[in-house]
Kinemage of the C-alpha trace (Angstrom):
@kinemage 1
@onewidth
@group {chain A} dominant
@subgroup {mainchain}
@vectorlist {calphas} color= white
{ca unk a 1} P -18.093 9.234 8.016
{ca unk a 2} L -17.151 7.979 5.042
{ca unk a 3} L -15.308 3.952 5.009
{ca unk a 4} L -14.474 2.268 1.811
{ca unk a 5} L -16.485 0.167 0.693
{ca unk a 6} L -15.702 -3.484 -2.102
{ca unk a 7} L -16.980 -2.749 -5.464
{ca unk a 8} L -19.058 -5.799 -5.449
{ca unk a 9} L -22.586 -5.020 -4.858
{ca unk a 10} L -23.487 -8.423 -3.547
{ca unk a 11} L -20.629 -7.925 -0.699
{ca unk a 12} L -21.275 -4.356 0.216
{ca unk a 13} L -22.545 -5.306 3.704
{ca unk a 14} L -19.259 -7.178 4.149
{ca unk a 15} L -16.595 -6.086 7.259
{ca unk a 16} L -13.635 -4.830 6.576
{ca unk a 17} L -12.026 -7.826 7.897
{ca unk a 18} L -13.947 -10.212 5.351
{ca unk a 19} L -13.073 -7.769 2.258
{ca unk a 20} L -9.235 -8.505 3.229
{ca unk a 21} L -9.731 -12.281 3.792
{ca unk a 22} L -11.288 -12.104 0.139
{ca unk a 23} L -8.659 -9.888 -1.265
{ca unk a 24} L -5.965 -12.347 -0.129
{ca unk a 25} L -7.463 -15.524 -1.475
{ca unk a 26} L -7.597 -13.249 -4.686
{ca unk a 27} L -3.999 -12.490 -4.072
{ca unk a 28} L -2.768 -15.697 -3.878
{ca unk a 29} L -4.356 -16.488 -7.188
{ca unk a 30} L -3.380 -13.705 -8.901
{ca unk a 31} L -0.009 -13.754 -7.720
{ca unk a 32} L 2.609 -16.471 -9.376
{ca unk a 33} L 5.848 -17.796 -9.580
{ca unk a 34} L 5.977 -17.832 -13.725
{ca unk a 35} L 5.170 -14.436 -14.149
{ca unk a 36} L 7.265 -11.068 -14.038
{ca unk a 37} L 7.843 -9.009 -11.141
{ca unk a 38} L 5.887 -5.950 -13.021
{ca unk a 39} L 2.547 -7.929 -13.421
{ca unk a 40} L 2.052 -9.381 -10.415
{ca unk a 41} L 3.005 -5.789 -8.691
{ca unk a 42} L 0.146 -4.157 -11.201
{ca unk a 43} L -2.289 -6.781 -10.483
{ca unk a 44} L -1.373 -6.205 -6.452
{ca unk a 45} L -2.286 -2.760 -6.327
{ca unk a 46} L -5.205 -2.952 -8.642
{ca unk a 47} L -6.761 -5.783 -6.569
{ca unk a 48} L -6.480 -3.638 -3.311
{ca unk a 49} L -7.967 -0.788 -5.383
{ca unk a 50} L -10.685 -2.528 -6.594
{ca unk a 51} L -11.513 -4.069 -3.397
{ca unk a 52} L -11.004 -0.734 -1.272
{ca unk a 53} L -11.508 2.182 -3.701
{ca unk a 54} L -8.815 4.414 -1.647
{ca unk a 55} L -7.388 7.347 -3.338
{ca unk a 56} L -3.921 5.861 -3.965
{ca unk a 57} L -2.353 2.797 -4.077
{ca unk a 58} L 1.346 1.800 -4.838
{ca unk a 59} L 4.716 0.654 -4.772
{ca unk a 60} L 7.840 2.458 -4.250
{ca unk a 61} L 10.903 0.112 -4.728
{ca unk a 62} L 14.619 0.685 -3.489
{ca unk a 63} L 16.930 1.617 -5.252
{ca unk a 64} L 20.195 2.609 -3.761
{ca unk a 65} L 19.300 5.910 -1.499
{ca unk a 66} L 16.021 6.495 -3.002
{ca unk a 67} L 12.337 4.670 -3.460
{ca unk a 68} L 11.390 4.997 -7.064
{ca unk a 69} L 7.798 4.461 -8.179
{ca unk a 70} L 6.612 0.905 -9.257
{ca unk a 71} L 3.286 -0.222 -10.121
{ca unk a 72} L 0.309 1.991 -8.995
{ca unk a 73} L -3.658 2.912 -9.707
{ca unk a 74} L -4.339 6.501 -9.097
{ca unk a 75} L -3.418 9.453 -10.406
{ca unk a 76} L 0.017 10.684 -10.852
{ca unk a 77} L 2.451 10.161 -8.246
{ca unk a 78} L 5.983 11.295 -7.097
{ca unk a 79} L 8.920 9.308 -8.731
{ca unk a 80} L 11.946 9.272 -6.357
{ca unk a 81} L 11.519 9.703 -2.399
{ca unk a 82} L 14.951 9.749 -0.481
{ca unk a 83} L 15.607 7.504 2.121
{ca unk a 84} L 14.083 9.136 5.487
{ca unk a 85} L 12.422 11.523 3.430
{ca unk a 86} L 8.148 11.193 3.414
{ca unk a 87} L 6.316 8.483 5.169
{ca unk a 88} L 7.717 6.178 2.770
{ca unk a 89} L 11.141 7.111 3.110
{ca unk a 90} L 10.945 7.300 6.840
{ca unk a 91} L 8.923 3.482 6.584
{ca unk a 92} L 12.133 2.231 5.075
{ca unk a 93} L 14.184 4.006 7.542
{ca unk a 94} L 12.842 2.173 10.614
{ca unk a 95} L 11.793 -0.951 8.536
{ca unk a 96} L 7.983 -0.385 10.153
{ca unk a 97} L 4.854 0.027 8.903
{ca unk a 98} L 3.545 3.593 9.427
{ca unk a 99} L 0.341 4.900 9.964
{ca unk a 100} L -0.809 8.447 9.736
{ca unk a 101} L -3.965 9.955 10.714
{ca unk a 102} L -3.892 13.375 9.147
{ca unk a 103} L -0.939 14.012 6.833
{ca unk a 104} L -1.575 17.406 6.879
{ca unk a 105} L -0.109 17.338 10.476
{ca unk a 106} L 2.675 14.845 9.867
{ca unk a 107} L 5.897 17.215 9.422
{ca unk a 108} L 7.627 14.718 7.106
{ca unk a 109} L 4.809 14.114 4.658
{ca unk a 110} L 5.154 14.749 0.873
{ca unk a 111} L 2.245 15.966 -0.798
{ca unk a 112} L 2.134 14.241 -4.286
{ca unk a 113} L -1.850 15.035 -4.522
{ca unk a 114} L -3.949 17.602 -2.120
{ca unk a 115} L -6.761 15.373 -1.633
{ca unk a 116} L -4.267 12.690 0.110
{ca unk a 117} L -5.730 12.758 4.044
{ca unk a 118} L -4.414 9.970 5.792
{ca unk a 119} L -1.575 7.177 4.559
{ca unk a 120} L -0.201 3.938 5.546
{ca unk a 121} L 2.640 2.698 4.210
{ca unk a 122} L 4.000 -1.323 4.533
{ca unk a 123} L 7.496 -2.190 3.866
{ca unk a 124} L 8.346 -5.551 1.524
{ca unk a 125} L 10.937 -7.468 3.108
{ca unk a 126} L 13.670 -9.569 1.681
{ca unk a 127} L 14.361 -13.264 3.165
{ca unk a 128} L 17.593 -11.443 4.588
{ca unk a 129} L 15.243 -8.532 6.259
{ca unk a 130} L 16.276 -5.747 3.943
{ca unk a 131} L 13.046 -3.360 2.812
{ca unk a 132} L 12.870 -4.252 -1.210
{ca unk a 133} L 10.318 -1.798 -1.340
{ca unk a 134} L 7.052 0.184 0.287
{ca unk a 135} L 3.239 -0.132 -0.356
{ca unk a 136} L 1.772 3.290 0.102
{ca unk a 137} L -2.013 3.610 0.257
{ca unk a 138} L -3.647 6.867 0.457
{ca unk a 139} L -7.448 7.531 1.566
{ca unk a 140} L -9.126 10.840 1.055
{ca unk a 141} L -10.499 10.667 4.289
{ca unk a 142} L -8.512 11.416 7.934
{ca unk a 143} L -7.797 8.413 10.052
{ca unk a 144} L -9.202 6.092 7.150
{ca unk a 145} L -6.560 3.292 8.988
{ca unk a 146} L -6.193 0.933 11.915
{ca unk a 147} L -4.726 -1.522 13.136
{ca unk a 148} L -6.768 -4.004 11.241
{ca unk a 149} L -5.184 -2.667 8.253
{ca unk a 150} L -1.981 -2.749 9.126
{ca unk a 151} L -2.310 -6.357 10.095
{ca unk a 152} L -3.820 -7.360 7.037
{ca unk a 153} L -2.011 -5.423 4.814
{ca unk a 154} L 1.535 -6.817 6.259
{ca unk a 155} L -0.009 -9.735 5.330
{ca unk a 156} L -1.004 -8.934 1.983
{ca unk a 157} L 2.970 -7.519 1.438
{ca unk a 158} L 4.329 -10.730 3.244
{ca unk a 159} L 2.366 -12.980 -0.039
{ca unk a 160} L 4.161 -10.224 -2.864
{ca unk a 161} L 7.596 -10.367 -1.040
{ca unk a 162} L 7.526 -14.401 -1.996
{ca unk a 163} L 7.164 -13.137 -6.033
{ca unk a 164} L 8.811 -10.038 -6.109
């Protein structure tokens, strides 16, 4: 089966646990008060990417009915996604992270590329509890997430909510 892997060489026997304990001390420099909203999203999702290799990984951020595409590394993406509609639409909607397996067996999923296979998507939180926006990561693999993951990644969005 294939698992991602960090693109460091000297860390490829690492867990998957210690890749995301790296990735968010690297968040937490990367990420900074002085500096836009736009950078620190880019340098978000290209630090997950980097450190993960998936397929996809974004932001979608609200605005009014509809998530519109942010900062990403991958290849071409969908630009609006209706409140409810996709896994990140139906994210927002229940203001939960989602998980799914095989998105060719999810009936809500939006294909933006064929070779998607499994997705989790993280809402961002306001300090008020509103969703300000969705990370989506895509894997080209089936059931490439668990609940480590999800933990981690919450995490990861809980450090870009404070910046955002």
């Amino acid at each position: 089966m294939k698992t991602y892997k960090p693109s460091h060489s000297n860390v490829q026997s690492t867990s998957k646990e210690d890749i995301y304990q790296l990735l968010l001390a690297q968040l937490n420099s990367l990420l900074d008060d002085d500096v836009d909203y736009i950078a620190n999203t880019a340098n978000f999702c290209a630090a997950i990417q980097q450190n993960f290799h998936f397929h996809w990984v974004g932001l979608y951020r609200v605005m009014g009915e509809e998530l519109v595409l942010s900062a990403f590394q991958g290849p071409t993406a969908c630009t609006r996604i209706p409140f409810g509609r996709g896994v990140c639409g139906q994210a927002w909607e229940e203001k939960k992270t989602l998980i799914v397996g095989d998105v060719h067996s999810h009936p809500n999923h939006i294909t933006c590329s064929a070779l998607s296979q499994s997705e989790i998507v993280v809402p961002l939180f306001d300090s008020h509890g509103n969703v300000k926006a969705v990370l989506d990561i895509d894997a080209d693999i089936v059931n490439a997430f668990d609940t480590l993951d999800k933990d981690y990644l919450e995490e990861c969005v809980a450090l870009l909510a404070k910046y955002y």
